[in-house]
N, C-alpha and C positions, 0 to 999 in steps of 0.2 A: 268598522263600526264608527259610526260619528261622533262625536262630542257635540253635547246638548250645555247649552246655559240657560242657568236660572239666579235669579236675583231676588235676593231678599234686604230689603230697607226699611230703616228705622224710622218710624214716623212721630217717636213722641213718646213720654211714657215708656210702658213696655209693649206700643201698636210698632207692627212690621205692616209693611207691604209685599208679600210674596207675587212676583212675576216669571211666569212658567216661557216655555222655550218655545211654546206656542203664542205665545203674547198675550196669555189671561191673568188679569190680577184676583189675589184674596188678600183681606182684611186676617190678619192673625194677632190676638190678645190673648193676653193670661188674665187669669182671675183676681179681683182684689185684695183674694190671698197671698198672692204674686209680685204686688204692685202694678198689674194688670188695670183697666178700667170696662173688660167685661165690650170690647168695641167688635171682637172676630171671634172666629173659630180656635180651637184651642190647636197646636201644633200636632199634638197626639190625635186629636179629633180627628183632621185633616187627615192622619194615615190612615185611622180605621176606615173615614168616606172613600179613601183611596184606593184600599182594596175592595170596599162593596161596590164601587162603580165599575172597577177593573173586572171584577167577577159578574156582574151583573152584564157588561158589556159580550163579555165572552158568551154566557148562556142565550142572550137576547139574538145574539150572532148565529150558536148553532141550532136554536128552535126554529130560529129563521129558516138558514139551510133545509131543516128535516121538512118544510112547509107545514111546521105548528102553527094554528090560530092564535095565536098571544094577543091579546086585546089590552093588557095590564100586566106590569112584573114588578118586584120590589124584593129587595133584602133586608130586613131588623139585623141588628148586629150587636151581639152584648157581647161585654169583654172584660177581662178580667187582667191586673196589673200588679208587678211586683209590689210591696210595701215601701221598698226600700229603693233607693237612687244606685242603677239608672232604674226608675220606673217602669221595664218595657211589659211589654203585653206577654199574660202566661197565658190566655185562655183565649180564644173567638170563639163563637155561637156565631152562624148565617145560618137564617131561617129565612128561606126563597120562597115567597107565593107568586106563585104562577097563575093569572087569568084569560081564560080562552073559551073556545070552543072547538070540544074534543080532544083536549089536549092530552098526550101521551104520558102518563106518569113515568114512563121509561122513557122515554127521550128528555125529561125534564133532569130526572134525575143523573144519566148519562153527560147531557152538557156539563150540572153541576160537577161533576167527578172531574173531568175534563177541564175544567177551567184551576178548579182546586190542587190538580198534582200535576199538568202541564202547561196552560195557558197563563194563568194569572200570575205578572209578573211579581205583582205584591202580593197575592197569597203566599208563592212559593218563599217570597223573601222572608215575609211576616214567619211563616208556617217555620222556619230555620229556627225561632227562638218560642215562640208561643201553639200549644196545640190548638187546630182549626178544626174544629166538627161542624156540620153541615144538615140541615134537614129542607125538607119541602113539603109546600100543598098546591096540590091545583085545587081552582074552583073552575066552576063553568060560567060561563057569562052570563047572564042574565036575557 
């Protein structure tokens, strides 16, 4: 296994600079309630986008494989957080809409499963301390 770096710097306030191990920066702020000034993405934010693109990645990969039409894909994500410090997440909602033509509700649904209890490295981490349910819709293209 390799060891990855990642760098995060203080820009000011309460702005960071996050620099991933792939060389991408994000903007990260807290909210004025924080001492924030509301410049980035919030740090928690950033996990939740991190397992919807992680997951989204993984489905988009095996509709691929199955030669699914995907024309369009997207995950909404609600979520649900302790009251009390540490704040972590008790609850996910991923609602996956899938757009194609002729797309398989079974293989849509299949990838989900698939990415959620084996692939997704942030699901499964997330999924250790917060319940993750899942649902889908396909549409057809237009």
């Amino acid at each position: 296994m390799t060891a990855k770096k990642a760098r995060v710097k203080w820009a000011g306030d309460m702005t960071f600079i996050g620099e991933s191990p792939s060389g991408h920066a994000v903007v990260m702020d807290s909210g004025s309630g924080d001492g924030g000034l509301d410049h980035g993405i919030r740090p928690m934010e950033m996990l939740l986008l991190g397992m919807g693109g992680c997951s989204s990645i993984d489905v988009m990969m095996m509709l691929k494989k199955s030669r699914q039409k995907v024309t369009d894909c997207w995950v909404e994500l609600e979520s649900e957080r302790a009251a009390e410090p540490p704040r972590v997440f008790t609850k996910i909602h991923a609602h996956f809409v899938v757009t194609g033509v002729g797309v398989d509700p079974r293989a849509v649904e299949r990838a989900i499963q698939l990415s959620k209890d084996k692939y997704c490295s942030a699901s499964v981490q997330l999924g250790a301390m917060a319940e993750i349910t899942t649902d889908f819709e396909v549409r057809e293209a237009d």
